[in-house]
PyMOL CGO cylinders between C-alpha atoms (Angstrom):
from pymol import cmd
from pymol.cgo import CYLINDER

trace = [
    CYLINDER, 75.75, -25.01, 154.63, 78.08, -27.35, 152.34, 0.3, 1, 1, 1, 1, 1, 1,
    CYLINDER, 78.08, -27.35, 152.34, 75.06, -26.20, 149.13, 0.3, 1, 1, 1, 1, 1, 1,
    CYLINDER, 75.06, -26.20, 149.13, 76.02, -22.69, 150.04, 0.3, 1, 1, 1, 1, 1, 1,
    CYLINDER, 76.02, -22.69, 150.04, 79.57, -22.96, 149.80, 0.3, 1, 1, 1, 1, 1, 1,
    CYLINDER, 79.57, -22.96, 149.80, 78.97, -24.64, 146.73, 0.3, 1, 1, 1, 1, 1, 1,
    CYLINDER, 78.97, -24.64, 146.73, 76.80, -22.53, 144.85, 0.3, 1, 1, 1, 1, 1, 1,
    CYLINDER, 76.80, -22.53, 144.85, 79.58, -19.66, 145.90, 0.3, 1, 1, 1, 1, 1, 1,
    CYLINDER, 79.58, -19.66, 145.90, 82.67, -21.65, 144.41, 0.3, 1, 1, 1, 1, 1, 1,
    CYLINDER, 82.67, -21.65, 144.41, 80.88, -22.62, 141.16, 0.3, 1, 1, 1, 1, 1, 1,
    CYLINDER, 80.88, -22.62, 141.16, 79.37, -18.94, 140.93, 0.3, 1, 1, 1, 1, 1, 1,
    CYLINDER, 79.37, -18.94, 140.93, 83.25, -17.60, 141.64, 0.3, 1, 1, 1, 1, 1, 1,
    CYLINDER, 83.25, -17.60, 141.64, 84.51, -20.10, 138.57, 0.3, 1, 1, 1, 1, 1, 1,
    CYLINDER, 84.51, -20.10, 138.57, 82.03, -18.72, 136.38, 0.3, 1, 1, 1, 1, 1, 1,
    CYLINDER, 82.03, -18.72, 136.38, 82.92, -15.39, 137.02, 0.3, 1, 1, 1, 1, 1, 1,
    CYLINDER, 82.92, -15.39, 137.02, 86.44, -15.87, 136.20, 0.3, 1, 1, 1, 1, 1, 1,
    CYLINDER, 86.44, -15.87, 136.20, 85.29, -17.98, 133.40, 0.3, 1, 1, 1, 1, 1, 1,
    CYLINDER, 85.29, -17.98, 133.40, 84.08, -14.76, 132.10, 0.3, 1, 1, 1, 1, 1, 1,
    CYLINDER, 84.08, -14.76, 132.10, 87.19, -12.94, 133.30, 0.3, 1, 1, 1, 1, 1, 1,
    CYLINDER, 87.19, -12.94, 133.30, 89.13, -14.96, 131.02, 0.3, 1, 1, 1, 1, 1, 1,
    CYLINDER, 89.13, -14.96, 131.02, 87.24, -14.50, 128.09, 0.3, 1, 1, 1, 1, 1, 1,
    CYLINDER, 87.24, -14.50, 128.09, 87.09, -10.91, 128.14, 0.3, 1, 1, 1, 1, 1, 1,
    CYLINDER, 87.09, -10.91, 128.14, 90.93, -10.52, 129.19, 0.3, 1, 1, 1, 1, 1, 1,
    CYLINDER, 90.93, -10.52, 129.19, 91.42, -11.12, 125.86, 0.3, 1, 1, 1, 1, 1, 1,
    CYLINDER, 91.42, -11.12, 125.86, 94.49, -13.01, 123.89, 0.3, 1, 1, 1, 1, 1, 1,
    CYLINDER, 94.49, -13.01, 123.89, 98.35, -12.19, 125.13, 0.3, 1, 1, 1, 1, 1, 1,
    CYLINDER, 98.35, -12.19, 125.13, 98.97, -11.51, 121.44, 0.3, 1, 1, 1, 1, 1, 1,
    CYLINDER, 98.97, -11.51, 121.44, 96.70, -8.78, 121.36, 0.3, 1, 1, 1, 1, 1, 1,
    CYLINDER, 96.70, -8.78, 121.36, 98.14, -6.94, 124.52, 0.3, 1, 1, 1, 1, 1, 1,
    CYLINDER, 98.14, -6.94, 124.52, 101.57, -7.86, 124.36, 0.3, 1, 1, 1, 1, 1, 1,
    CYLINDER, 101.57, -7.86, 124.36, 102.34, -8.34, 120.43, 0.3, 1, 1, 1, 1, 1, 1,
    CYLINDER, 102.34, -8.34, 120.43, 106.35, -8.50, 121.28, 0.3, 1, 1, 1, 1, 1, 1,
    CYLINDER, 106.35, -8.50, 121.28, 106.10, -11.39, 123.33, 0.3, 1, 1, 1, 1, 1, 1,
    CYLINDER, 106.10, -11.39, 123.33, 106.84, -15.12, 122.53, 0.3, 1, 1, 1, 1, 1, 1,
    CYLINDER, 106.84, -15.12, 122.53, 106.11, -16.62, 125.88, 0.3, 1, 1, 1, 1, 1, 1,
    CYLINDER, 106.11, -16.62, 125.88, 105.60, -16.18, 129.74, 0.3, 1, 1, 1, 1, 1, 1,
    CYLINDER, 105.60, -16.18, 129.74, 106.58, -19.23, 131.71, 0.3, 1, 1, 1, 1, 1, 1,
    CYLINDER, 106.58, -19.23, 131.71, 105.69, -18.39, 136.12, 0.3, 1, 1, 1, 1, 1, 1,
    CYLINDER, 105.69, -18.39, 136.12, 107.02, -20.76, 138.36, 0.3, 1, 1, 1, 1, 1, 1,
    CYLINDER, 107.02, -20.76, 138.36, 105.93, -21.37, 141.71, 0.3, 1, 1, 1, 1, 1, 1,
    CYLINDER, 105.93, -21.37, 141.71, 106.45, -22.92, 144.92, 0.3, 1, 1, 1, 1, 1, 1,
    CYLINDER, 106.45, -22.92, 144.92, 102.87, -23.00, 146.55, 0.3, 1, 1, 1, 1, 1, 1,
    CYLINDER, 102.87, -23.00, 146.55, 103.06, -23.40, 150.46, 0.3, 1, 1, 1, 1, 1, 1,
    CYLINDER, 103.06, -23.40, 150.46, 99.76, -23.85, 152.44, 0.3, 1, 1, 1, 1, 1, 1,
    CYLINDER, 99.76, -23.85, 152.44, 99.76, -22.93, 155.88, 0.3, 1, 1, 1, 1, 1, 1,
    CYLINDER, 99.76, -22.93, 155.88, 99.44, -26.02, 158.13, 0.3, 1, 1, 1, 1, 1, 1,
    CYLINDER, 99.44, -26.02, 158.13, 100.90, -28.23, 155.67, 0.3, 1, 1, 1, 1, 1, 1,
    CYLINDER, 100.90, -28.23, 155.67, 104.87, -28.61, 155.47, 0.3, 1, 1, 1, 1, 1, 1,
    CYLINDER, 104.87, -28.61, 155.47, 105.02, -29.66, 151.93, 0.3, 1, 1, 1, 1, 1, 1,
    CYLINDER, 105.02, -29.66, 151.93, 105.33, -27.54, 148.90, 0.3, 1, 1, 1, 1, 1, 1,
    CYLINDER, 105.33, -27.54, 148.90, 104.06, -28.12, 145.69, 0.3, 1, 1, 1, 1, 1, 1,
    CYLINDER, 104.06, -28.12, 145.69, 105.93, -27.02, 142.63, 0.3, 1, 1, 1, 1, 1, 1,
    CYLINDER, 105.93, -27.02, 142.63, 104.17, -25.23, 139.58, 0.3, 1, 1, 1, 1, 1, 1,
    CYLINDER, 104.17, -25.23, 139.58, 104.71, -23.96, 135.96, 0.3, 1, 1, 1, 1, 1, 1,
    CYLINDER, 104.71, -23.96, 135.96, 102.86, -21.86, 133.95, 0.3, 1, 1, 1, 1, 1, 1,
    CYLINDER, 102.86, -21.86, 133.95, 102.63, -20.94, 130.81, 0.3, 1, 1, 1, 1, 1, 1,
    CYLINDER, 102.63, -20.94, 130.81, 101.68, -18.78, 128.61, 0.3, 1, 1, 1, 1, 1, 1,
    CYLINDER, 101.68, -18.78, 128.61, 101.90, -18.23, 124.64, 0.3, 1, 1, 1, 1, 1, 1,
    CYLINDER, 101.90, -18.23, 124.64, 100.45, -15.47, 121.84, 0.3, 1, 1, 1, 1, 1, 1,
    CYLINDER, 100.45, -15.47, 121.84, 97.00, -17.34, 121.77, 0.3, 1, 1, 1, 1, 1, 1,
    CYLINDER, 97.00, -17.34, 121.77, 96.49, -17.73, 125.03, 0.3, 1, 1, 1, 1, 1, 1,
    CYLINDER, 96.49, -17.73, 125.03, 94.16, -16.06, 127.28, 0.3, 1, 1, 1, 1, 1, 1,
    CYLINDER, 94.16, -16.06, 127.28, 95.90, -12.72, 128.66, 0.3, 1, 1, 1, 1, 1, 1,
    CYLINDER, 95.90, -12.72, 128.66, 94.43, -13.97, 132.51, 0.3, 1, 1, 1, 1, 1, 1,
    CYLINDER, 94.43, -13.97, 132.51, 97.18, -14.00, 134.77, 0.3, 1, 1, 1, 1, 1, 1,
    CYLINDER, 97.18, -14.00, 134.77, 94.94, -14.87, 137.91, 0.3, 1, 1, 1, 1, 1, 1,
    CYLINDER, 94.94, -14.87, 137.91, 96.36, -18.12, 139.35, 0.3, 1, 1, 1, 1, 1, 1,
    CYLINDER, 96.36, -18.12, 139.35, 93.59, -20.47, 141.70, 0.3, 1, 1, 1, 1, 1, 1,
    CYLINDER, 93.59, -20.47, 141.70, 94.52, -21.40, 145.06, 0.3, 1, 1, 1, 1, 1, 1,
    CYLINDER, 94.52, -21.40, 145.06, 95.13, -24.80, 145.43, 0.3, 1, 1, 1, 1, 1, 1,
    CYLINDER, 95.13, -24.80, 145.43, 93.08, -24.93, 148.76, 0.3, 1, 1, 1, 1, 1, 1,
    CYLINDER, 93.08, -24.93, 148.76, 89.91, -26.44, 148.16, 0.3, 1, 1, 1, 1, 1, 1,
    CYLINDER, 89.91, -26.44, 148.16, 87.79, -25.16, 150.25, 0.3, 1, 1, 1, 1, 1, 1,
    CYLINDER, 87.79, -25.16, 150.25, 89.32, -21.69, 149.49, 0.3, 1, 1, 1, 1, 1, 1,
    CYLINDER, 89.32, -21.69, 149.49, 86.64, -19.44, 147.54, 0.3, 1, 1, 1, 1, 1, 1,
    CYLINDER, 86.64, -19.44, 147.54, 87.60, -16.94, 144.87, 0.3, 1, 1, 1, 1, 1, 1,
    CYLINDER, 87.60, -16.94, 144.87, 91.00, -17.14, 145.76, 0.3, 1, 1, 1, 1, 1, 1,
    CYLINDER, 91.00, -17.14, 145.76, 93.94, -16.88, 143.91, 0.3, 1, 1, 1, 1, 1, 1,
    CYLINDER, 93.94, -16.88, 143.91, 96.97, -15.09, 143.20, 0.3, 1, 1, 1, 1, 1, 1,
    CYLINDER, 96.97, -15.09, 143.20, 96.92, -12.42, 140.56, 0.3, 1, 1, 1, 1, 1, 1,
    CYLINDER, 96.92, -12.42, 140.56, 100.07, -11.78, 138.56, 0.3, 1, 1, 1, 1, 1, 1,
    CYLINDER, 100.07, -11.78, 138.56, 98.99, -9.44, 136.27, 0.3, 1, 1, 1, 1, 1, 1,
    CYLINDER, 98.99, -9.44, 136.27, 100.63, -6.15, 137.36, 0.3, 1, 1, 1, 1, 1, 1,
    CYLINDER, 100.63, -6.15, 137.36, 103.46, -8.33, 137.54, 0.3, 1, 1, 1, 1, 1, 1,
    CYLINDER, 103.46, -8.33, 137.54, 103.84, -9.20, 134.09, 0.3, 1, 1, 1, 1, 1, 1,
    CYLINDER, 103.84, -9.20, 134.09, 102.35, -5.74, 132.68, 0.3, 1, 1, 1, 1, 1, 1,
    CYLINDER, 102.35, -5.74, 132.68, 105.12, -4.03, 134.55, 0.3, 1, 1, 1, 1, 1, 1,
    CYLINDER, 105.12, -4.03, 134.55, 108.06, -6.50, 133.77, 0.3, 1, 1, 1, 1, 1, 1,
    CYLINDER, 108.06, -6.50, 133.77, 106.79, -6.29, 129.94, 0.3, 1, 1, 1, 1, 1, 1,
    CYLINDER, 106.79, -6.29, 129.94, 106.53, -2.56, 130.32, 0.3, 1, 1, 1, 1, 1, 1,
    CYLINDER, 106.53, -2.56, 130.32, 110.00, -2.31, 131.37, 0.3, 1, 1, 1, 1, 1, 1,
    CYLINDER, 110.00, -2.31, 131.37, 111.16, -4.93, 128.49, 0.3, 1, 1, 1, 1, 1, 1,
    CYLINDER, 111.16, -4.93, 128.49, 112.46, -6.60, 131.24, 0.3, 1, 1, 1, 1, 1, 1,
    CYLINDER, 112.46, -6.60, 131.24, 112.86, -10.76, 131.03, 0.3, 1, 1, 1, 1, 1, 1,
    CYLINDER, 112.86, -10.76, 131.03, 112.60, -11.86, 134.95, 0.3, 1, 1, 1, 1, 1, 1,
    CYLINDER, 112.60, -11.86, 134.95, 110.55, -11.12, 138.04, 0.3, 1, 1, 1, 1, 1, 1,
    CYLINDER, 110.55, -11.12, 138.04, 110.13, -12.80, 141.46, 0.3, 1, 1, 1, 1, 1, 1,
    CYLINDER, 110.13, -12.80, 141.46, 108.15, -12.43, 144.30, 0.3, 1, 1, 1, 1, 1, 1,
    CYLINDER, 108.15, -12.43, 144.30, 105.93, -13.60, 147.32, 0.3, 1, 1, 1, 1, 1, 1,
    CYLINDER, 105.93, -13.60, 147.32, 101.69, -13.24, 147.25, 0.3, 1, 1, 1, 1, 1, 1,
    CYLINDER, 101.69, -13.24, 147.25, 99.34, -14.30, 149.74, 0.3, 1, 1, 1, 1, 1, 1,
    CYLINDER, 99.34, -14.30, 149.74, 95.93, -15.87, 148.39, 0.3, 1, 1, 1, 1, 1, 1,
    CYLINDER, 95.93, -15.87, 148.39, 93.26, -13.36, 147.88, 0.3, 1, 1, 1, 1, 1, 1,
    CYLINDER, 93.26, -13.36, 147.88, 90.63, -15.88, 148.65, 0.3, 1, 1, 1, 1, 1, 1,
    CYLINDER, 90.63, -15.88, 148.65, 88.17, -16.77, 151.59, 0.3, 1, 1, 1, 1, 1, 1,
    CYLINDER, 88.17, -16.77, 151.59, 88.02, -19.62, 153.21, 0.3, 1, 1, 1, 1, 1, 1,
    CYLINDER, 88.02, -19.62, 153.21, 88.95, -21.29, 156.30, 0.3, 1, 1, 1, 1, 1, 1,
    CYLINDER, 88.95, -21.29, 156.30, 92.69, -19.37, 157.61, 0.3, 1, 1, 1, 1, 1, 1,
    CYLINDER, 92.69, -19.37, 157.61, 94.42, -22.92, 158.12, 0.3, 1, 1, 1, 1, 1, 1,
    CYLINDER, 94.42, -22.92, 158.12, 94.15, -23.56, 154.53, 0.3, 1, 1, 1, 1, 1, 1,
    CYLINDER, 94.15, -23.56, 154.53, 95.24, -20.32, 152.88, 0.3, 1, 1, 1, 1, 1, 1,
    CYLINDER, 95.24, -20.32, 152.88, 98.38, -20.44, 151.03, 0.3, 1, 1, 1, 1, 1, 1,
    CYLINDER, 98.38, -20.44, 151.03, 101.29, -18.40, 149.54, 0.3, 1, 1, 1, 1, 1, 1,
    CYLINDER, 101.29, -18.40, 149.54, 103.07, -18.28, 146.45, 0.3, 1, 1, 1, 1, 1, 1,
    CYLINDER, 103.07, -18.28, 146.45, 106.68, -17.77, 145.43, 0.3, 1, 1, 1, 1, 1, 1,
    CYLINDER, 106.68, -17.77, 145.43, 107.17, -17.01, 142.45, 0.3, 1, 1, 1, 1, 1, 1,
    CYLINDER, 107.17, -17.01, 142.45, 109.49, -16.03, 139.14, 0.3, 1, 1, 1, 1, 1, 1,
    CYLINDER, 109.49, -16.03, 139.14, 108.16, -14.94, 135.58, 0.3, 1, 1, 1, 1, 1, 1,
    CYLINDER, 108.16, -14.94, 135.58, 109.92, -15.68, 132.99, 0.3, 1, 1, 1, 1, 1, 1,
    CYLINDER, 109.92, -15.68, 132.99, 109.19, -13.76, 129.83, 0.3, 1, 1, 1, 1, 1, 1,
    CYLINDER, 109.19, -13.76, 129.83, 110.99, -14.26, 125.99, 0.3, 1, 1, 1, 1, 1, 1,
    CYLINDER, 110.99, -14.26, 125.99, 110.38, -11.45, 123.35, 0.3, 1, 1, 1, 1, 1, 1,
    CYLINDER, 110.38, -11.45, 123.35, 109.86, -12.26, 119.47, 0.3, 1, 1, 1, 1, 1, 1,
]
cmd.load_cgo(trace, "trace")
């Protein structure tokens, strides 16, 4: 049962091996901007701690605003930011926040939530 779960994580971090590759560089989608910076606070369910996280991202990095759960035993989860930032650039705006829920499968007690704030500078 463990080999199964396994062979699913490693087969789920290939895929967004992949992902990332063919997302492409930020420079190419988003010429205008210098840098994206997300924070987060992550907070797992179960747990009372949070753990704080930053982010970023410059010209040549990969446009793959998918963020991995930091559950373990969570499987292709994640928190995907990317309509996020396209709309926020869209708009030429600088700053968004929110809340997401992991995507991801796993057992419940260890799924987690992100708050978050994107910060983005123009050229």
């Amino acid at each position: 049962m463990k080999n199964n779960a396994n062979s699913r994580k490693n087969a789920a971090r290939l895929e967004r091996l992949q992902k990332k590759v063919e997302a492409g560089l930020v420079a190419a989608h988003f010429p205008e901007v210098a840098d994206i910076a997300i924070s987060m606070t992550y907070n797992q369910i179960g747990l009372n701690k949070s753990l704080l996280r930053t982010v970023n991202f410059f010209p040549d990095s990969y446009a793959f605003f998918r963020i991995d759960c930091v559950n373990r035993d969570c499987v292709d989860g994640g928190f995907d930011l990317t309509k996020v930032i396209a709309t926020t650039i869209g708009r030429r705006g600088q700053t968004a926040k929110g809340k997401l829920s992991c995507q991801g499968s796993g057992p419940a007690e260890g799924h987690s939530a992100i708050t978050y704030k994107v910060d983005i500078r123009y050229s």
